[in-house]
Backbone as CSV, one residue per row, in Angstrom:
resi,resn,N_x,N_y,N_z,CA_x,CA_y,CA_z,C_x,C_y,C_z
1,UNK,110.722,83.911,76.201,109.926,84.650,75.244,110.234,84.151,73.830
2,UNK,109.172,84.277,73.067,109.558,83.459,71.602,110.536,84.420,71.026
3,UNK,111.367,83.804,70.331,112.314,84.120,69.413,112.405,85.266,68.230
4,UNK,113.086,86.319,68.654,112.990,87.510,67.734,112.726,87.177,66.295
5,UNK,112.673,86.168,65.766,112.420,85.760,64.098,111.136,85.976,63.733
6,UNK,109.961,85.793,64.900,108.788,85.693,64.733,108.021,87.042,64.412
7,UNK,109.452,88.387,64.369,108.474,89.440,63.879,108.538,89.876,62.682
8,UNK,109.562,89.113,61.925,109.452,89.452,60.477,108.311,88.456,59.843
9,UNK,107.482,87.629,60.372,106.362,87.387,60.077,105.390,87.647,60.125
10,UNK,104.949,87.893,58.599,103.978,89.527,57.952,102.456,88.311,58.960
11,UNK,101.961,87.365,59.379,101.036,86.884,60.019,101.028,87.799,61.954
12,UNK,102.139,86.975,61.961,102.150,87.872,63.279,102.313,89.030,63.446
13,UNK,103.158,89.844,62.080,102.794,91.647,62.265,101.374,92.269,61.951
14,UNK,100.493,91.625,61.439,99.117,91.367,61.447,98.586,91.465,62.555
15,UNK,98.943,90.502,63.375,98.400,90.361,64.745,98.811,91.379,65.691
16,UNK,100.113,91.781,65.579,100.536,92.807,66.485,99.848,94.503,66.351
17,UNK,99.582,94.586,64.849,98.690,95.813,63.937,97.142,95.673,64.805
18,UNK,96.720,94.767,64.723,95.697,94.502,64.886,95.361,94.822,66.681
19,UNK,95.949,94.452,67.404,96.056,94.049,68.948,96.045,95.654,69.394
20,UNK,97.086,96.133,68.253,97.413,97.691,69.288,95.934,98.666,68.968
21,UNK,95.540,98.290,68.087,94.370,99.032,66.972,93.375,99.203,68.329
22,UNK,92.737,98.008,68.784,91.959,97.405,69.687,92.316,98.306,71.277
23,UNK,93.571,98.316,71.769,93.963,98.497,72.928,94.030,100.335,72.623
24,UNK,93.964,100.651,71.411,93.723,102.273,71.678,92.481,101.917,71.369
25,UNK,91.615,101.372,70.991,89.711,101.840,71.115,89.446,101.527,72.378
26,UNK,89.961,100.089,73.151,89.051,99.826,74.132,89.971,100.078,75.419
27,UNK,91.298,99.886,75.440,92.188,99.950,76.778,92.439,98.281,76.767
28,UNK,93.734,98.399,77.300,93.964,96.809,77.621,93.515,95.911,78.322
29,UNK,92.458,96.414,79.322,91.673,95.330,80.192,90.714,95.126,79.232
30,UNK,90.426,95.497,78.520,89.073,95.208,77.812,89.413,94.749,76.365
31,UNK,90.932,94.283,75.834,91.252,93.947,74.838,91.096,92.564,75.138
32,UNK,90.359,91.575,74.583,90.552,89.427,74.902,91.295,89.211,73.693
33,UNK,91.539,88.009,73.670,91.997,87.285,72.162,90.745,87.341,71.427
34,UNK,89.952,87.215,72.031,88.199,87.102,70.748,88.502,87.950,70.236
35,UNK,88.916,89.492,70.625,88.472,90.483,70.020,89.883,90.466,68.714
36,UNK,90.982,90.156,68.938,92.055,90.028,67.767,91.698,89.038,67.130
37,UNK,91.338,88.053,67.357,91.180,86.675,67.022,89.545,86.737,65.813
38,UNK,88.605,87.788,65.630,87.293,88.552,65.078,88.188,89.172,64.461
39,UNK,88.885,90.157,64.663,88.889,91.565,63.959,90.470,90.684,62.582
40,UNK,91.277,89.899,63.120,92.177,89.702,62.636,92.312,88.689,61.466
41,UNK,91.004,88.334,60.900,90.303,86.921,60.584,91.269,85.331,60.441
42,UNK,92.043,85.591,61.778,92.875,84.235,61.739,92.081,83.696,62.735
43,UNK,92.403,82.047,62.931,91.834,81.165,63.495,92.145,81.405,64.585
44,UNK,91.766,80.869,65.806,91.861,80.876,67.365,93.392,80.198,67.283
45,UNK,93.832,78.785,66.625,94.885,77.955,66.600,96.087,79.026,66.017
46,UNK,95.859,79.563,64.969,96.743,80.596,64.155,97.550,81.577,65.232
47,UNK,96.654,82.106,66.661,96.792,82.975,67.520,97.689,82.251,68.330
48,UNK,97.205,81.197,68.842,98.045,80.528,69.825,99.075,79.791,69.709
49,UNK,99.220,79.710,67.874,100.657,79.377,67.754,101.622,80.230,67.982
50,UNK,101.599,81.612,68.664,102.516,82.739,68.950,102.241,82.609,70.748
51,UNK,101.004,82.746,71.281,101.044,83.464,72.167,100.029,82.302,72.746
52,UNK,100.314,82.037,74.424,99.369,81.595,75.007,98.089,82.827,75.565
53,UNK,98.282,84.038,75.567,97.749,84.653,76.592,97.977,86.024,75.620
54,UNK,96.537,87.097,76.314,96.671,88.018,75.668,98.078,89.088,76.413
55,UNK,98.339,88.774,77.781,99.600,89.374,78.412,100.771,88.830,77.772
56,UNK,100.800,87.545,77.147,102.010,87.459,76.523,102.394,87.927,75.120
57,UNK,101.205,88.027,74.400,100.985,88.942,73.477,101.807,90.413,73.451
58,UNK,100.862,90.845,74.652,101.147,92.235,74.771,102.727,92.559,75.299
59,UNK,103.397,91.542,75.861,104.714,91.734,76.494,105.507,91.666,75.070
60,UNK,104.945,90.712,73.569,105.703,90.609,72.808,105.842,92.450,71.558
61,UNK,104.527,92.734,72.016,104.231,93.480,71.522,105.529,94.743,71.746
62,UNK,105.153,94.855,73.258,106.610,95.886,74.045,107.800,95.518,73.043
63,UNK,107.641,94.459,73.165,109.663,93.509,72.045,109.808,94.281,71.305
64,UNK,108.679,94.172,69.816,108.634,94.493,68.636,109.115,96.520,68.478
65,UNK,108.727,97.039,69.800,108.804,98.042,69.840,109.800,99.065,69.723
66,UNK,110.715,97.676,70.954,112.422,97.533,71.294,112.886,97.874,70.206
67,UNK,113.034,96.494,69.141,112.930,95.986,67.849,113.271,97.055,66.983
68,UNK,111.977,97.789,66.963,112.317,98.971,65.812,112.472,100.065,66.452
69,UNK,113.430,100.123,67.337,113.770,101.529,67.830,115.221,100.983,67.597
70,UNK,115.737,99.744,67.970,116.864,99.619,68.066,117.905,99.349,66.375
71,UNK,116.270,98.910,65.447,116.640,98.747,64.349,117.128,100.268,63.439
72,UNK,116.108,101.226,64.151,116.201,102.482,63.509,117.589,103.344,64.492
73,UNK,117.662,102.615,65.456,119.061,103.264,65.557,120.488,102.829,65.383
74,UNK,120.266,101.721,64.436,121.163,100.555,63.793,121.511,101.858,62.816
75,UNK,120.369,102.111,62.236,120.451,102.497,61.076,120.775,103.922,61.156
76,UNK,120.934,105.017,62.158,121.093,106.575,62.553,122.182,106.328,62.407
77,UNK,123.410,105.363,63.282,124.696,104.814,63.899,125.251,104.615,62.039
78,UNK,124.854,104.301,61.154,125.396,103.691,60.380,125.732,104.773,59.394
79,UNK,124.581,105.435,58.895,124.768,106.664,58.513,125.016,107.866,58.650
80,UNK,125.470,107.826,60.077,126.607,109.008,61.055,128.010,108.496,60.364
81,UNK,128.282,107.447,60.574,129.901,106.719,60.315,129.994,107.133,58.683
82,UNK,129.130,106.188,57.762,129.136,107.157,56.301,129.317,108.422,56.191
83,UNK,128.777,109.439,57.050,128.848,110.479,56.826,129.881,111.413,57.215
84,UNK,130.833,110.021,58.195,131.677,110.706,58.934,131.265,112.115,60.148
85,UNK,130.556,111.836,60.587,130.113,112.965,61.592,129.835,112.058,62.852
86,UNK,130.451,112.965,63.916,130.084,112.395,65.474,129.049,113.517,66.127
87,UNK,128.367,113.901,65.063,127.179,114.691,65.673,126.388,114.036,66.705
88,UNK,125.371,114.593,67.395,124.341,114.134,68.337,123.250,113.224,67.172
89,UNK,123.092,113.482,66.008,122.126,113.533,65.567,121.978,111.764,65.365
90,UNK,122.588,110.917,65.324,122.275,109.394,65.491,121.701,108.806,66.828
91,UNK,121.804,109.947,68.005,121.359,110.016,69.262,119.967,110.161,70.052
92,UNK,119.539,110.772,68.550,117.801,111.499,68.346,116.702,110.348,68.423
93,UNK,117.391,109.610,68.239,116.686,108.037,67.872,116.193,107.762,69.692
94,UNK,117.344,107.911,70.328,117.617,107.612,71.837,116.311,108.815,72.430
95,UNK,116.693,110.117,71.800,115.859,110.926,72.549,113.949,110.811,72.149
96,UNK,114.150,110.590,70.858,112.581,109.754,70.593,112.188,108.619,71.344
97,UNK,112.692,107.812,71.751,112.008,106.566,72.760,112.092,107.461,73.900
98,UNK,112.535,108.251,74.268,112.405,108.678,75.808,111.322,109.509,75.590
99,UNK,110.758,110.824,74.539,109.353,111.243,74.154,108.821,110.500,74.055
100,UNK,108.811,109.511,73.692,107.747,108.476,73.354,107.089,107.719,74.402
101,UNK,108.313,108.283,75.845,107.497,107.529,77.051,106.751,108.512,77.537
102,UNK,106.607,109.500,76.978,105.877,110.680,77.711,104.081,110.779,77.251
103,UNK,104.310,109.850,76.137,103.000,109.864,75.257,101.809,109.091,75.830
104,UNK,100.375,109.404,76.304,99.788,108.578,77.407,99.180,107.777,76.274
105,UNK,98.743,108.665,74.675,98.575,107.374,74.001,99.068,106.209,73.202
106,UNK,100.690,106.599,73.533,101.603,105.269,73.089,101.241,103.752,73.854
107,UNK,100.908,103.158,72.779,100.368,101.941,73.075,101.628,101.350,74.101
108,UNK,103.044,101.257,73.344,103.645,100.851,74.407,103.373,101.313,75.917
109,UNK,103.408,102.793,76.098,103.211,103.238,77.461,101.673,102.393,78.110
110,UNK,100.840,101.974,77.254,99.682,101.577,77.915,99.730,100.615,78.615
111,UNK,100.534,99.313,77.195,100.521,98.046,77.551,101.642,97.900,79.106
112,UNK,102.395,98.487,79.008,103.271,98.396,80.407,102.975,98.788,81.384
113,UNK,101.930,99.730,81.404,101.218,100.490,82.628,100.796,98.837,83.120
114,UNK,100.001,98.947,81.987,98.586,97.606,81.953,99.322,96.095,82.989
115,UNK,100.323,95.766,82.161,101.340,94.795,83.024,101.524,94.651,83.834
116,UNK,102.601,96.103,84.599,102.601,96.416,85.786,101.372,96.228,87.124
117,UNK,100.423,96.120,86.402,99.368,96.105,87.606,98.647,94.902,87.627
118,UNK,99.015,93.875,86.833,98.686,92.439,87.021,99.576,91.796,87.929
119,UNK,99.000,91.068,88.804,99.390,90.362,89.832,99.921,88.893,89.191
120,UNK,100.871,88.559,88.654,100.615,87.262,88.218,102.078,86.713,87.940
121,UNK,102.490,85.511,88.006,104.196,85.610,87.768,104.417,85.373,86.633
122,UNK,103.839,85.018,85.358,103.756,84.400,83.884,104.069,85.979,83.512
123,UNK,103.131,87.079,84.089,103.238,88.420,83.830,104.572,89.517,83.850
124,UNK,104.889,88.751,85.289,106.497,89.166,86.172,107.266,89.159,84.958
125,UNK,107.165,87.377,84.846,108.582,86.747,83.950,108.760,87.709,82.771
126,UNK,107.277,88.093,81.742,107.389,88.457,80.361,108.328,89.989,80.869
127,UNK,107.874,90.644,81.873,108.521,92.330,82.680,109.624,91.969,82.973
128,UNK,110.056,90.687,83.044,111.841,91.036,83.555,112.556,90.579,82.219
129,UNK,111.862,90.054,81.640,112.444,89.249,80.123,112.448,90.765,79.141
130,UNK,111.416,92.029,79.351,112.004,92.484,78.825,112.760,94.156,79.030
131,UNK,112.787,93.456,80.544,113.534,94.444,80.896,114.977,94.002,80.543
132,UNK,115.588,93.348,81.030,117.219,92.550,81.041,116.918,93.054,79.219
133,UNK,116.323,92.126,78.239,116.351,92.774,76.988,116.507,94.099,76.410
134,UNK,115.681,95.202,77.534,116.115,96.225,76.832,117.140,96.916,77.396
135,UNK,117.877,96.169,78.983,119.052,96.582,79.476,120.290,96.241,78.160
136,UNK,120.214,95.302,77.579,120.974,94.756,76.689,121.120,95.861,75.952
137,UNK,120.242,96.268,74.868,119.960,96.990,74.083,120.690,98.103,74.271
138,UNK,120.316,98.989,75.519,120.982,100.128,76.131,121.869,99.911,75.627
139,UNK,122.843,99.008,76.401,124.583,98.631,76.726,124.712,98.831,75.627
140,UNK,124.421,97.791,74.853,124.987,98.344,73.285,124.811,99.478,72.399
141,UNK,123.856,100.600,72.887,123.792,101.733,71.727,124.816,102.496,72.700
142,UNK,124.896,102.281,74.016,125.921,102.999,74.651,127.139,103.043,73.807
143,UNK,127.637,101.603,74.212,129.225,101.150,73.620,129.579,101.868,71.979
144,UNK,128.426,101.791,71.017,128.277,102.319,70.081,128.565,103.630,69.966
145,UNK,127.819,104.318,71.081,128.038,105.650,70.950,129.596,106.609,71.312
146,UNK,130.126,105.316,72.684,131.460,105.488,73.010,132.600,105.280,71.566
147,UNK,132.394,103.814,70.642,133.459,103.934,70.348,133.316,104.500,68.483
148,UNK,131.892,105.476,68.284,131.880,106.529,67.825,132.291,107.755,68.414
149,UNK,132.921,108.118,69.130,133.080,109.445,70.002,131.818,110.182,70.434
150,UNK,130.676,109.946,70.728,129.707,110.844,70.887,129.406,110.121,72.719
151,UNK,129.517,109.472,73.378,129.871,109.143,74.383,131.557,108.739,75.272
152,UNK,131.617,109.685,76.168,132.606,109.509,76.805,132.623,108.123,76.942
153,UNK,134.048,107.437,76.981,135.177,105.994,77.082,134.437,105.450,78.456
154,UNK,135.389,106.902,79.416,135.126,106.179,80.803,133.770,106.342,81.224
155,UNK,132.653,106.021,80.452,131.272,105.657,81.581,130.974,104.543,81.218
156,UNK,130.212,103.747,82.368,130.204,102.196,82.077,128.552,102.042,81.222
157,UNK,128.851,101.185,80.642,127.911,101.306,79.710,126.715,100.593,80.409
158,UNK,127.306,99.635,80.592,125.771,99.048,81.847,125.078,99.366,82.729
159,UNK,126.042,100.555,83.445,125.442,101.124,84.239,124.576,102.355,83.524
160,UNK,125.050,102.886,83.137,124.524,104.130,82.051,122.924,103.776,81.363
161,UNK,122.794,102.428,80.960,121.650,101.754,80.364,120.905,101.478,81.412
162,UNK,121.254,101.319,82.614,120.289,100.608,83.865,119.522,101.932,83.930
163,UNK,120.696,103.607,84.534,120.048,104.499,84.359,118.899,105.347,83.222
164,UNK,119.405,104.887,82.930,118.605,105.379,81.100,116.984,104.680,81.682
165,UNK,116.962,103.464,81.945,115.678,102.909,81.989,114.930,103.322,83.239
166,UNK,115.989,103.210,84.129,115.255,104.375,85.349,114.460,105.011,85.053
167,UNK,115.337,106.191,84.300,114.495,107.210,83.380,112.877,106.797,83.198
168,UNK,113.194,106.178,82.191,112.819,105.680,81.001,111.211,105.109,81.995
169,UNK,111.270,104.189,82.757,110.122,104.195,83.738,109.680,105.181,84.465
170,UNK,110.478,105.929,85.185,110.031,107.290,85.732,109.084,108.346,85.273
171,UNK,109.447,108.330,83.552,108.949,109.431,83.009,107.536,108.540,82.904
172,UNK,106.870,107.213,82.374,106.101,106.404,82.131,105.133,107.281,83.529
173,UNK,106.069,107.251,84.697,104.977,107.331,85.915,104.523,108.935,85.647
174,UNK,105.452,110.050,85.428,105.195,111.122,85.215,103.913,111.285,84.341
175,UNK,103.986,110.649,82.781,102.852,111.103,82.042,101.525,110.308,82.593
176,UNK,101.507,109.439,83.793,100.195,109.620,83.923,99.503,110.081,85.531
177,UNK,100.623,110.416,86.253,100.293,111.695,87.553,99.881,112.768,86.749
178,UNK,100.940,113.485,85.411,100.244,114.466,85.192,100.503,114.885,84.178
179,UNK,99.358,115.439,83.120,99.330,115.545,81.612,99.835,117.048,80.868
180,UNK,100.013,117.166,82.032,100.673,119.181,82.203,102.042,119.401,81.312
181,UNK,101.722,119.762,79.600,103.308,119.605,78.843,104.573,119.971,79.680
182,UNK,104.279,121.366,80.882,105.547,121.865,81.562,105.744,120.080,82.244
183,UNK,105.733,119.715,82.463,106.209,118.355,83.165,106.969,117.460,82.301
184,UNK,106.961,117.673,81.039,107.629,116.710,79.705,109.192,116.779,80.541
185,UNK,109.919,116.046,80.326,111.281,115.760,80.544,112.188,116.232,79.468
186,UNK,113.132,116.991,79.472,113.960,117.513,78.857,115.129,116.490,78.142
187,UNK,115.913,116.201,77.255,116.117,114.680,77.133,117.734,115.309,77.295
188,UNK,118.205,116.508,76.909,119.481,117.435,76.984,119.752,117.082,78.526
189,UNK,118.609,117.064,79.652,118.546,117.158,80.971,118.737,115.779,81.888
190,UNK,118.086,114.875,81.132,118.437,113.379,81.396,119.507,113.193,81.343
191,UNK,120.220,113.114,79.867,121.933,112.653,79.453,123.021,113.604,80.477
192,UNK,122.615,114.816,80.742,123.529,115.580,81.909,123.838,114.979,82.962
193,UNK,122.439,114.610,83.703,122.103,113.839,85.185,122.855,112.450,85.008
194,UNK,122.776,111.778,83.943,123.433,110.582,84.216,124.749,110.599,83.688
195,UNK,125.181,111.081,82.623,126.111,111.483,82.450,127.488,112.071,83.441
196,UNK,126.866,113.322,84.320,127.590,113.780,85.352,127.443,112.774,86.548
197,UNK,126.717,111.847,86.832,126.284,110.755,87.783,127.786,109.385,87.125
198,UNK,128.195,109.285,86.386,129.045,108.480,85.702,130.502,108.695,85.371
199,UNK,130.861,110.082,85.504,131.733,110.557,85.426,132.286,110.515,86.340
């Protein structure tokens, strides 16, 4: 997958603005490159210097998402330690991406639905590239959280992150069996289950 540098480029955050804009009017089967490639007024060449494919697009898109969840919980983690507090509250960050999988019109939740149901291995690769990526991610807000005190020492952090994404897909399947708020996932209720599962 191209190289995390490519999203502080205000061209390609253009393109990524643009792509999600499209995939909430029309749905992702019905999003092409024409239609970013029109609405975005860059050249066809401009597009494909990022992305061969509108699935690889959209897998980069998922990244960027990673990206600033993990950036904004760079930043919760940092100003807990300033503040000296081992509150939950740098944790909130954690419990917002897990609401956020509950959301049927979070573009992320779309584009991964959307993924998931392409048959294709170019498709596979971008789904395991960013899965292992956001297993990474986990591990480390884990470890973070351990050697802030707001996570117990002895749970393994890798494992803890594998579970987390469990989750984290599970609930994806939940919000679209059924749109019923009593069905939302409790996030107090998640960290228990795996938590006491680790202990």
């Amino acid at each position: 997958m191209t190289n995390s540098a490519i999203y502080i480029n205000q061209s390609f955050q253009h393109i990524l603005a643009i792509t999600e804009e499209i995939i909430l009017e029309k749905g992702c089967r019905n999003t092409t490159l024409k239609d970013i490639i029109e609405r975005s007024g860059l050249s066809k060449g401009a597009i494909y210097h990022y992305v061969e494919s509108k699935d690889e697009l959209f897998g980069l898109i998922l990244k960027s998402k990673i990206e600033e969840m993990n950036e904004t919980f760079h930043q919760a983690i940092t100003q807990s330690i300033k503040d000296e507090t081992t509150e939950n509250k740098s944790f909130s960050v954690v419990s917002q991406f897990f609401n956020s999988r509950q959301d049927p019109y979070d573009t992320g939740n779309l584009i991964f639905i959307y993924l998931l149901s392409q048959d294709n291995e170019k498709v596979k690769k971008i789904l395991q590239d960013i899965f292992q990526y956001t297993k990474e991610i986990g591990t480390k807000w884990i470890k973070m959280g351990q050697e802030n005190g707001v996570i117990p020492a002895n749970i393994d952090a890798e494992k803890m992150s594998t579970l987390m994404m469990t989750f984290s897909y599970g609930i994806r399947v939940t919000q679209i069996l059924s749109a019923d708020e009593k069905d939302k996932v409790n996030m107090n209720d998640i960290f228990k289950v795996i938590s006491k599962s680790l202990t």
